[in-house]
C-alpha positions as a Markdown table, in Angstrom:
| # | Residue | x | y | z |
|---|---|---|---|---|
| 1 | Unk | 5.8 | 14.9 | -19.4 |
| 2 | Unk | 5.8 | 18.0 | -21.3 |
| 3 | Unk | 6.4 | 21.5 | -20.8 |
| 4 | Unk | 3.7 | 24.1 | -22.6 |
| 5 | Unk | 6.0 | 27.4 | -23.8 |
| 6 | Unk | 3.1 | 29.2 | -24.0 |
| 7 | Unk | 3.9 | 32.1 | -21.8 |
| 8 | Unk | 4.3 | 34.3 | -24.8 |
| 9 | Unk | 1.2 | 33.8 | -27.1 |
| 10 | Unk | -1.5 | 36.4 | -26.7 |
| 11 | Unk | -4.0 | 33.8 | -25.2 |
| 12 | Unk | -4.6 | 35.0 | -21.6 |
| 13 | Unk | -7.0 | 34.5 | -18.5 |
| 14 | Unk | -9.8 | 31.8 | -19.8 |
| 15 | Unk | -8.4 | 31.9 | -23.1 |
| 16 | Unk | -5.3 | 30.3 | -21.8 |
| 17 | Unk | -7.4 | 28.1 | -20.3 |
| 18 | Unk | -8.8 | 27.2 | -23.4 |
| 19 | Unk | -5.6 | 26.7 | -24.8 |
| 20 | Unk | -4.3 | 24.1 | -22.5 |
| 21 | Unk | -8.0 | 22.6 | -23.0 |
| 22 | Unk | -8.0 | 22.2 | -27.3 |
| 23 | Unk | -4.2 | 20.6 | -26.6 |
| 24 | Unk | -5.1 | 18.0 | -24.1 |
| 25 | Unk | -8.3 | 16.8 | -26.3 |
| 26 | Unk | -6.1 | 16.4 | -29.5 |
| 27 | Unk | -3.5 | 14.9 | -27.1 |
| 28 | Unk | -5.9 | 12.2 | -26.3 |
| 29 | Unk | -6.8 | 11.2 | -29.3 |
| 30 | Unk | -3.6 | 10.5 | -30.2 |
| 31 | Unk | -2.7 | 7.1 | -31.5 |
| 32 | Unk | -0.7 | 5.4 | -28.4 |
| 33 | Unk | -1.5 | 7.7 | -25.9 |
| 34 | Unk | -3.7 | 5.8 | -23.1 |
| 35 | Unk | -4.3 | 8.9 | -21.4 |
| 36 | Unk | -3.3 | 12.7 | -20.4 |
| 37 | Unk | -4.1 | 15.7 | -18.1 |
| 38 | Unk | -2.4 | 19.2 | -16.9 |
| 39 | Unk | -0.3 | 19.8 | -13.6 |
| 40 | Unk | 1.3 | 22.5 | -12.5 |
| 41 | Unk | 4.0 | 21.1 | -10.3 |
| 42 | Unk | 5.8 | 18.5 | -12.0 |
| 43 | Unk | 6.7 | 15.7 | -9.9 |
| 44 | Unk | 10.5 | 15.6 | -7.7 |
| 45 | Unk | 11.1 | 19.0 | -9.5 |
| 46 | Unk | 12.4 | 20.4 | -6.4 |
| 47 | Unk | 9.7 | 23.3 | -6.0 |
| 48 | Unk | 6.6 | 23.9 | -5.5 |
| 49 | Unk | 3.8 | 25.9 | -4.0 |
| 50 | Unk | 2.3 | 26.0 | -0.4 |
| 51 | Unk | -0.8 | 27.8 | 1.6 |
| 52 | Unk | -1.5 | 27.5 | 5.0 |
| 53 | Unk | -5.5 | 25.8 | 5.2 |
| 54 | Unk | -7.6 | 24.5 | 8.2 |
| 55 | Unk | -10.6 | 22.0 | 8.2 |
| 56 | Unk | -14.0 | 24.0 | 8.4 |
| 57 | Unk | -15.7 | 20.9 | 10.3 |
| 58 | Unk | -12.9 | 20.9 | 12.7 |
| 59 | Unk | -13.9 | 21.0 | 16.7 |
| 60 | Unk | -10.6 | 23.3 | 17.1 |
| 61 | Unk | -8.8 | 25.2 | 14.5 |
| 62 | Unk | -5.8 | 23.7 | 13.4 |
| 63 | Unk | -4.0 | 25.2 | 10.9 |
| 64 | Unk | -1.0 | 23.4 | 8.6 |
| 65 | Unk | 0.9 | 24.1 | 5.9 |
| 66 | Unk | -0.1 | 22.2 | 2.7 |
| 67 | Unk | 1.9 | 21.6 | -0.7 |
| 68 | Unk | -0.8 | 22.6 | -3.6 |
| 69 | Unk | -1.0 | 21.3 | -6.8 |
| 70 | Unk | -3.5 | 22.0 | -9.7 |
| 71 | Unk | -4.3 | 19.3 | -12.1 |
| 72 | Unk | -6.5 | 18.2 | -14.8 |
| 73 | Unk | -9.5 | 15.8 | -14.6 |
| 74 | Unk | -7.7 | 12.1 | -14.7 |
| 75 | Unk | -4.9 | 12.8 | -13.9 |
| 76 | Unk | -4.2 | 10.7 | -11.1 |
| 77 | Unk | -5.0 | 7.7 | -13.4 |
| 78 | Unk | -2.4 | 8.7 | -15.5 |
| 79 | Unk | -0.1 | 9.5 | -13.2 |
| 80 | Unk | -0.9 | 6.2 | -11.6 |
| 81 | Unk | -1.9 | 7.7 | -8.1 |
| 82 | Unk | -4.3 | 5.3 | -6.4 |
| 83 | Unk | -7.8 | 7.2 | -5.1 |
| 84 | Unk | -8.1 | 5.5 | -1.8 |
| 85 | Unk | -11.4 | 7.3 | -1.3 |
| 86 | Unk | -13.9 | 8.8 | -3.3 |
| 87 | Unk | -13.2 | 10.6 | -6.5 |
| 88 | Unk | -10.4 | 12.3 | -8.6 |
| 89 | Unk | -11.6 | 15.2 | -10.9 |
| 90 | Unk | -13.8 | 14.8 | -13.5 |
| 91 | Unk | -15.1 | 16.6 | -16.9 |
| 92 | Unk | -18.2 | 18.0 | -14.5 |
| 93 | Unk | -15.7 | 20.4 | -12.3 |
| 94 | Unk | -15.9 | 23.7 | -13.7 |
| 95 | Unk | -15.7 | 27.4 | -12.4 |
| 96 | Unk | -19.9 | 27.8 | -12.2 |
| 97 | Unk | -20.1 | 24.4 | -10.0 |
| 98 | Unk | -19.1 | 23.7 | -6.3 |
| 99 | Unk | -15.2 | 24.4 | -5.6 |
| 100 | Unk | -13.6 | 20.9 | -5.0 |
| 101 | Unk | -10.4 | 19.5 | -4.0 |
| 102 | Unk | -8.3 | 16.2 | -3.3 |
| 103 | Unk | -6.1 | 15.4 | -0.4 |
| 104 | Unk | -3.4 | 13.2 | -0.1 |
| 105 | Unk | -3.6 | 10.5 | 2.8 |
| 106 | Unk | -0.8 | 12.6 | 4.7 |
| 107 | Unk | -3.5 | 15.8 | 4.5 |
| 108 | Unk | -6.6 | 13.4 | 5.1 |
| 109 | Unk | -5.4 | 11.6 | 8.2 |
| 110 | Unk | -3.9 | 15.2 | 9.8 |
| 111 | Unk | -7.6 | 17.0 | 9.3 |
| 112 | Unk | -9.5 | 14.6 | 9.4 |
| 113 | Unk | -8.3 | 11.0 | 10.6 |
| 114 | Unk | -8.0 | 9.0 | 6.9 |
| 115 | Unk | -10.6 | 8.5 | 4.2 |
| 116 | Unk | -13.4 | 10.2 | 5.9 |
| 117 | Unk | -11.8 | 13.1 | 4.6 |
| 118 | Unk | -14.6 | 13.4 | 1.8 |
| 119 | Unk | -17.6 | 15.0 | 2.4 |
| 120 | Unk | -15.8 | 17.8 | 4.7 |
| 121 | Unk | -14.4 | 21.0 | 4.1 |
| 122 | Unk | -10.9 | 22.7 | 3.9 |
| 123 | Unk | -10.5 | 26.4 | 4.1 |
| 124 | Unk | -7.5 | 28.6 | 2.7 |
| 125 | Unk | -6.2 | 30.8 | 4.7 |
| 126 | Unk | -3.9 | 32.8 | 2.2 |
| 127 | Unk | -5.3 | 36.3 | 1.3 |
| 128 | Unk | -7.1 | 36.8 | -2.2 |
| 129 | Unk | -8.5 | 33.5 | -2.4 |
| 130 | Unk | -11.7 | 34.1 | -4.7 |
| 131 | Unk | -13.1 | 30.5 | -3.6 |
| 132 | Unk | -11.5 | 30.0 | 0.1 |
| 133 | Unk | -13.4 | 26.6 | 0.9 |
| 134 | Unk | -13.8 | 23.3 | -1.5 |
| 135 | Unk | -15.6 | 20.4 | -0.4 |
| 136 | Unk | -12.9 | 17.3 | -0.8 |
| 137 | Unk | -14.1 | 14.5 | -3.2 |
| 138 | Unk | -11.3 | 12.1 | -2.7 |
| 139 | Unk | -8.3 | 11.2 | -1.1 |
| 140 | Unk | -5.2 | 9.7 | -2.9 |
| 141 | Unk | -2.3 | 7.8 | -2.1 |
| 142 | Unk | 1.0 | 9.9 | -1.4 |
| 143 | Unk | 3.4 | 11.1 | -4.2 |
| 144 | Unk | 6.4 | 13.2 | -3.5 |
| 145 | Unk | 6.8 | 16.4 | -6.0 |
| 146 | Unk | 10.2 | 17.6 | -3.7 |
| 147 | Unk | 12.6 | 15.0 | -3.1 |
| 148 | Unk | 12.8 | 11.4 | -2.4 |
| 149 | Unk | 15.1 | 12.8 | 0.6 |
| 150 | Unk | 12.4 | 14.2 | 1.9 |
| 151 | Unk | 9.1 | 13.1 | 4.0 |
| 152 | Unk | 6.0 | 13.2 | 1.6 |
| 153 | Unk | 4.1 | 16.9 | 2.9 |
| 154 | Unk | 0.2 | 16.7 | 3.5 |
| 155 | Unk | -0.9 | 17.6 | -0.1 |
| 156 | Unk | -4.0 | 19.5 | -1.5 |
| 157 | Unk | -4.8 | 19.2 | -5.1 |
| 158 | Unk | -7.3 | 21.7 | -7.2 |
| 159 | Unk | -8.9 | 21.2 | -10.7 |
| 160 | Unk | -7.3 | 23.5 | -12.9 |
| 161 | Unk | -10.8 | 24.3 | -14.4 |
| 162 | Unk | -11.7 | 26.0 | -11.2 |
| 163 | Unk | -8.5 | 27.9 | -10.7 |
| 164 | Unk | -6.5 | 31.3 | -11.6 |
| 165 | Unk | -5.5 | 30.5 | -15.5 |
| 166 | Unk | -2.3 | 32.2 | -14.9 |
| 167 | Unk | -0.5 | 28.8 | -14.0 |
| 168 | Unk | 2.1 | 27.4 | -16.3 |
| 169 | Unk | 1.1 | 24.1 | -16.5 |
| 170 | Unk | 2.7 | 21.3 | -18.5 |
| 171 | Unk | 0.9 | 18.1 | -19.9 |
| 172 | Unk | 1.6 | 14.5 | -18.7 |
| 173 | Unk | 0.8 | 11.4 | -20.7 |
| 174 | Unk | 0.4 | 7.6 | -20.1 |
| 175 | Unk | 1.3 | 5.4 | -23.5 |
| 176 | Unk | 2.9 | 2.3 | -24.7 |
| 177 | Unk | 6.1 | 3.9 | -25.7 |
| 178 | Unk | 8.0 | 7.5 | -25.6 |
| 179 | Unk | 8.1 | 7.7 | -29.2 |
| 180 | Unk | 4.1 | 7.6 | -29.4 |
| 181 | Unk | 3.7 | 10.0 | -26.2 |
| 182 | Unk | 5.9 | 12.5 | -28.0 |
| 183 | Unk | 4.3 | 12.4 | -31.5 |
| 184 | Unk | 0.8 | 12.8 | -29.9 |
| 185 | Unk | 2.2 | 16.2 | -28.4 |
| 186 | Unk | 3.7 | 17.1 | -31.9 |
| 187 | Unk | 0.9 | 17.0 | -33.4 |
| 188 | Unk | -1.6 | 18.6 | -30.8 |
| 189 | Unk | 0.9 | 21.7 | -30.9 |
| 190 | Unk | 0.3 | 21.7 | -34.4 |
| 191 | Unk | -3.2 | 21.8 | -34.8 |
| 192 | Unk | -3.4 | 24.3 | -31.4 |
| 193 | Unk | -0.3 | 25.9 | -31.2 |
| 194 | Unk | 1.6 | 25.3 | -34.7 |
| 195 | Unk | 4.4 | 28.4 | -33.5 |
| 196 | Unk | 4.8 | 27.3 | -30.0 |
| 197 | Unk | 8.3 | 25.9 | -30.1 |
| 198 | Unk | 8.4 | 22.3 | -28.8 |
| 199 | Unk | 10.2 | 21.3 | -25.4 |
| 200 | Unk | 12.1 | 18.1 | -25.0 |
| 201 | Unk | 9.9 | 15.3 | -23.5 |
| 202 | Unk | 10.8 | 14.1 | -19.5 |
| 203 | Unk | 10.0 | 10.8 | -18.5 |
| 204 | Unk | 9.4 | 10.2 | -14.9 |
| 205 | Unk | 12.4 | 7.3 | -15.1 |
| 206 | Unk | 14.6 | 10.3 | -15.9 |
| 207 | Unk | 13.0 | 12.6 | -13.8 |
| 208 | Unk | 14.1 | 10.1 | -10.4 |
| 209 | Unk | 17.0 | 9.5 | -11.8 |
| 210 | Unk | 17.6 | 13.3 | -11.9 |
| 211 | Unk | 16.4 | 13.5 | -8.6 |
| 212 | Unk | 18.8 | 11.1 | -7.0 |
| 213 | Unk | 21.5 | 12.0 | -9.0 |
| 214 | Unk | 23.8 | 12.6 | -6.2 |
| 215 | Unk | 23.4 | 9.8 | -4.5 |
| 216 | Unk | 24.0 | 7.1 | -7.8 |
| 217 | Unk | 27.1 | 9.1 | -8.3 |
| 218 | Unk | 28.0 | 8.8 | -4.2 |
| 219 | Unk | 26.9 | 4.9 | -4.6 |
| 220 | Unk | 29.4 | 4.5 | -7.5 |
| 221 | Unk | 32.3 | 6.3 | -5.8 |
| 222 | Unk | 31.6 | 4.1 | -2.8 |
| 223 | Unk | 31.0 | 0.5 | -4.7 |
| 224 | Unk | 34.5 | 1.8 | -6.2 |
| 225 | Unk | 36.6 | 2.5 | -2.8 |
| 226 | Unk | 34.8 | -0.4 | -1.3 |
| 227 | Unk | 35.9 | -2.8 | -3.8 |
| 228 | Unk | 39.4 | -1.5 | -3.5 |
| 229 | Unk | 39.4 | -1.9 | 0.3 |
| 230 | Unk | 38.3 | -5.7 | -0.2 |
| 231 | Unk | 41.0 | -6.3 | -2.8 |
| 232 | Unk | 43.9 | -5.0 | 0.0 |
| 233 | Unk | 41.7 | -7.3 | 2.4 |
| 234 | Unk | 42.1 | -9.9 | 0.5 |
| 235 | Unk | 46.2 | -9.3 | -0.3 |
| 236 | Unk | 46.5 | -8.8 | 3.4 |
| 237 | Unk | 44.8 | -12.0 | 4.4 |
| 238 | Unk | 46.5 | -14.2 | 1.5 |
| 239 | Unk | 50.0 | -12.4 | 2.9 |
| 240 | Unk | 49.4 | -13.2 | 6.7 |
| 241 | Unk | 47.8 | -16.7 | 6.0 |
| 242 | Unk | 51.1 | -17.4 | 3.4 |
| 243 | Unk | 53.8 | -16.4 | 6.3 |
| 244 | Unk | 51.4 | -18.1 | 9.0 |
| 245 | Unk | 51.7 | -21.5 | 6.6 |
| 246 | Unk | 55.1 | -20.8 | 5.4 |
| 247 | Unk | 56.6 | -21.1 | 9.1 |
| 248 | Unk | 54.5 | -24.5 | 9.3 |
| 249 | Unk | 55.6 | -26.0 | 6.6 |
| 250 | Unk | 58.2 | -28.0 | 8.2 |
| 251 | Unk | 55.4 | -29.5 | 10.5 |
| 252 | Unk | 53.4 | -30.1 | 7.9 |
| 253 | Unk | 55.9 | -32.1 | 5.5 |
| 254 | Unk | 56.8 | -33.8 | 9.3 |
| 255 | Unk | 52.7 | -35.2 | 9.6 |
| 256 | Unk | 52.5 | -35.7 | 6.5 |
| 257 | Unk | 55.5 | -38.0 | 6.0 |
| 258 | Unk | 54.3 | -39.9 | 9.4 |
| 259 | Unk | 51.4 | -40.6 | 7.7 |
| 260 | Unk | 48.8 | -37.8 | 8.1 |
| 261 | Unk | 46.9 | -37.4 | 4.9 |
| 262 | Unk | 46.7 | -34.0 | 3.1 |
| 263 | Unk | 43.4 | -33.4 | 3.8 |
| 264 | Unk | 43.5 | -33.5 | 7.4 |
| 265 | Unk | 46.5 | -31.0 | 7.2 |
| 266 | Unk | 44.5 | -28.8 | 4.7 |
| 267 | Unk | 41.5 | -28.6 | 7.5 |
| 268 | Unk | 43.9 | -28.1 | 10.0 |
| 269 | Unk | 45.2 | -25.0 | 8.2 |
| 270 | Unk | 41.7 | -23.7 | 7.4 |
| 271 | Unk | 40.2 | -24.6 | 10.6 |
| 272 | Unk | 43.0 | -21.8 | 12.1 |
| 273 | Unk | 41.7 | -19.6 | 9.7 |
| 274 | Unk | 38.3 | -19.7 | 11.0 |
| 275 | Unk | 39.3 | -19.2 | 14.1 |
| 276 | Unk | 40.6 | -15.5 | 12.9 |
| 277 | Unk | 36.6 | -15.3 | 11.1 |
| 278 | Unk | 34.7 | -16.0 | 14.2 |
| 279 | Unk | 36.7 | -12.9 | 16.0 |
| 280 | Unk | 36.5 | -10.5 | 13.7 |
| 281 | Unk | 33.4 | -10.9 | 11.0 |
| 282 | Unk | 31.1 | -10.3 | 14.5 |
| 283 | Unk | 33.5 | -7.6 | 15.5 |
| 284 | Unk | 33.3 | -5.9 | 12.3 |
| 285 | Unk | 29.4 | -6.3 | 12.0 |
| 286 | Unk | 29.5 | -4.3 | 15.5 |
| 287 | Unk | 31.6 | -1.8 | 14.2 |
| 288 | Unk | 29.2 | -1.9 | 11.0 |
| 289 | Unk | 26.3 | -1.5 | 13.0 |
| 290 | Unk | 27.3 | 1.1 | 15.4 |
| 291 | Unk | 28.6 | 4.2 | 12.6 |
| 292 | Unk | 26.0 | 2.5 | 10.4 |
| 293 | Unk | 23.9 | 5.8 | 11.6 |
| 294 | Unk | 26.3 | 8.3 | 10.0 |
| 295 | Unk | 25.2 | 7.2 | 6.4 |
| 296 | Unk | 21.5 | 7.2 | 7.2 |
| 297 | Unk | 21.1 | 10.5 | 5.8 |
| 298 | Unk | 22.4 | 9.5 | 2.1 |
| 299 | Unk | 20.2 | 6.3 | 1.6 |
| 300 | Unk | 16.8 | 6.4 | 0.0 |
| 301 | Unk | 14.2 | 3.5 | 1.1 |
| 302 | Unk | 17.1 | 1.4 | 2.3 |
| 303 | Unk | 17.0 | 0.8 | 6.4 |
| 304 | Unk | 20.5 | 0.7 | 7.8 |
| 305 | Unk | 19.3 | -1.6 | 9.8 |
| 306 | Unk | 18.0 | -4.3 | 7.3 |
| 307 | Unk | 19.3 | -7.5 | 8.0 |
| 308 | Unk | 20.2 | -8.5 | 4.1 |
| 309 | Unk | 22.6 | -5.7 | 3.8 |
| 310 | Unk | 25.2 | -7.1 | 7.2 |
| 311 | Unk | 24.4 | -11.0 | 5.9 |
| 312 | Unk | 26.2 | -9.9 | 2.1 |
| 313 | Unk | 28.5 | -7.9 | 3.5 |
| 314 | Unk | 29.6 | -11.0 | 6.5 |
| 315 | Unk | 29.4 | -13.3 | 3.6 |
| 316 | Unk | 31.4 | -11.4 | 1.5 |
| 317 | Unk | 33.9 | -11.0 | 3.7 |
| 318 | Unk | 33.9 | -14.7 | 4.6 |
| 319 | Unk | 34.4 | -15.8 | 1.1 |
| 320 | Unk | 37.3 | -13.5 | 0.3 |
| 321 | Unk | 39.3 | -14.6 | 3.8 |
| 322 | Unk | 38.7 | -18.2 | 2.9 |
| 323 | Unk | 39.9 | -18.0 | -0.6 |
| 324 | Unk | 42.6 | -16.0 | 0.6 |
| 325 | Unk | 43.6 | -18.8 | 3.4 |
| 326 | Unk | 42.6 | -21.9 | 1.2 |
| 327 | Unk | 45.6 | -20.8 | -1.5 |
| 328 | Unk | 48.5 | -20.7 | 0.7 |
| 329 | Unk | 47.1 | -23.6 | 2.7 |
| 330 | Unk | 46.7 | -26.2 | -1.0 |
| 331 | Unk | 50.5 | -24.8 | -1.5 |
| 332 | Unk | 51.6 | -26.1 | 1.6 |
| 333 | Unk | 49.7 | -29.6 | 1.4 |
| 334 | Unk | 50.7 | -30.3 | -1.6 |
| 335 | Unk | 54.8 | -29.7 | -0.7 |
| 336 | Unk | 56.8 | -33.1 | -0.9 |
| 337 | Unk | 57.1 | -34.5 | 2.8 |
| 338 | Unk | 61.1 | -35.5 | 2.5 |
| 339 | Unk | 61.3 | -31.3 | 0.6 |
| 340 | Unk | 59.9 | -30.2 | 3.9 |
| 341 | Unk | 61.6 | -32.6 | 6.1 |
| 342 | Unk | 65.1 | -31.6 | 4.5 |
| 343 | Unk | 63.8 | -27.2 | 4.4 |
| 344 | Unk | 63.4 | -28.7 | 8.6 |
């Protein structure tokens, strides 16, 4: 995506307009670039614009707040927005023929129960619209332009041929690589716009990695504490299970030397140690489970109730308290039976 800096060339009102129009053409015949349009509202920039609307075919008059969006005709292709019905804009939608918009499937199913959204009407109900009603052509999948935190809003989008021309818009592209999308912009600013300086180029990788910024840096701190909480788990286990073999080692060097092979001892020693796992893995996946709810808040499309997440974490802990037990217990085993029997 790029931003346009052209709020301070003379070009206003349809010659704006015009403006953003000569740049997307020589934008899309640019060699790499699969395919461009407009917006206005750039996608998880944390903003946006909203109007309250109602559906003119409605039995009763419900009103709702909508998120509004003005883009360019095929933009949701190169955004890679599915249409789940009907139409996105196209080359035809201009200011001298019918108003049109696009919902999103949130908007579609609230007005109108899904995809038989198109065909109908919605109405906006903020003052000094010039064109109040558009007839929807399609309906599109959902795509968050506030936050991944948050719920997608019901979402109307309008051609920005058939809106005010005093929108800032900025241009989005679909190519092979960066490097191509951002020479293709070079060079439509300077056959348009040769003095409009040139803003830096945002992917949509960087722009959700921006957006969840907080939480990769929370993620990292806790990946870091939590690591150090299973290295002291890990020294406390191998200290307990050392003192709990230590004081046995007597017995042990006793079996052995009547004639109880080091394996069996070895199980025996590990078979205590599971016997501490079977307590308090399912007592810590309760514990787990039950403040699991106080770090809902920070996790974005990950359930705290997914079953993968307690399985690595049980497992985890299971392979760190048997490495931790199966150390002191080899030491043991492995102690002469007459060393033991004299230590006795």
């Amino acid at each position: 995506m790029f931003g346009a800096n052209f709020e301070q060339r003379p070009e206003k009102g349809d010659a704006r307009r015009e403006l953003y129009r000569r740049t997307l053409n020589v934008l899309k015949r640019s060699p790499g670039v699969e395919s461009a349009s407009v917006l206005a509202m750039r996608p998880l920039n944390e903003g946006g614009i909203d109007q309250d609307s109602v559906a003119v075919e409605a039995r009763e008059r419900q009103d709702k707040r909508l998120f509004k969006n003005i883009v360019g005709e095929g933009y949701f292709a190169t955004a890679g927005t599915k249409v789940l019905a009907g139409r996105e804009f196209v080359e035809s939608d201009r200011s001298n023929t019918a108003h049109v918009c696009v919902l999103n499937d949130a908007a579609a199913n609230y007005f109108f129960g899904g995809p038989k959204a198109v065909g109908n009407h919605v109405r906006s109900l903020e003052r000094g619209e010039k064109q109040p009603i558009c007839e929807v052509v399609g309906v599109v999948a959902n795509a968050n332009y506030n936050s991944v935190r948050q719920t997608v809003p019901p979402t109307i989008y309008y051609s920005f041929e058939q809106s005010p021309s005093d929108f800032d818009l900025s241009f989005i592209t679909r190519s092979g690589t960066t490097a191509s999308a951002v020479a293709g912009y070079q060079e439509a600013l300077r056959t348009v716009a040769p003095d409009t300086p040139l803003l830096p180029a945002i992917t949509m990788e960087r722009q959700l990695e921006d957006s969840v910024g907080q939480e990769r840096l929370l993620a990292s701190v806790s990946v870091f504490f939590g690591a150090i909480a299973l290295v002291l788990t890990c020294m406390g286990l191998y200290g307990l299970e050392m003192q709990r073999v230590t004081a046995r080692t007597p017995e042990i060097g006793l079996r052995m030397a009547l004639g109880a092979r080091r394996w069996d001892m070895l199980w025996s020693v590990m078979r205590e140690a599971g016997v501490f796992l079977a307590v308090g893995v399912p007592v810590g996946l309760a514990l787990s489970i039950g403040s699991a709810r106080f770090v809902e808040g920070l996790l974005f499309e990950v359930s705290v109730r997914s079953s993968e997440i307690y399985v690595a974490s049980g497992a985890a802990v299971v392979i760190a308290a048997i490495g931790a037990a199966l150390l002191p217990a080899k030491r043991a085993t492995g102690v002469d039976p007459m060393v033991a029997l004299r230590h006795e």
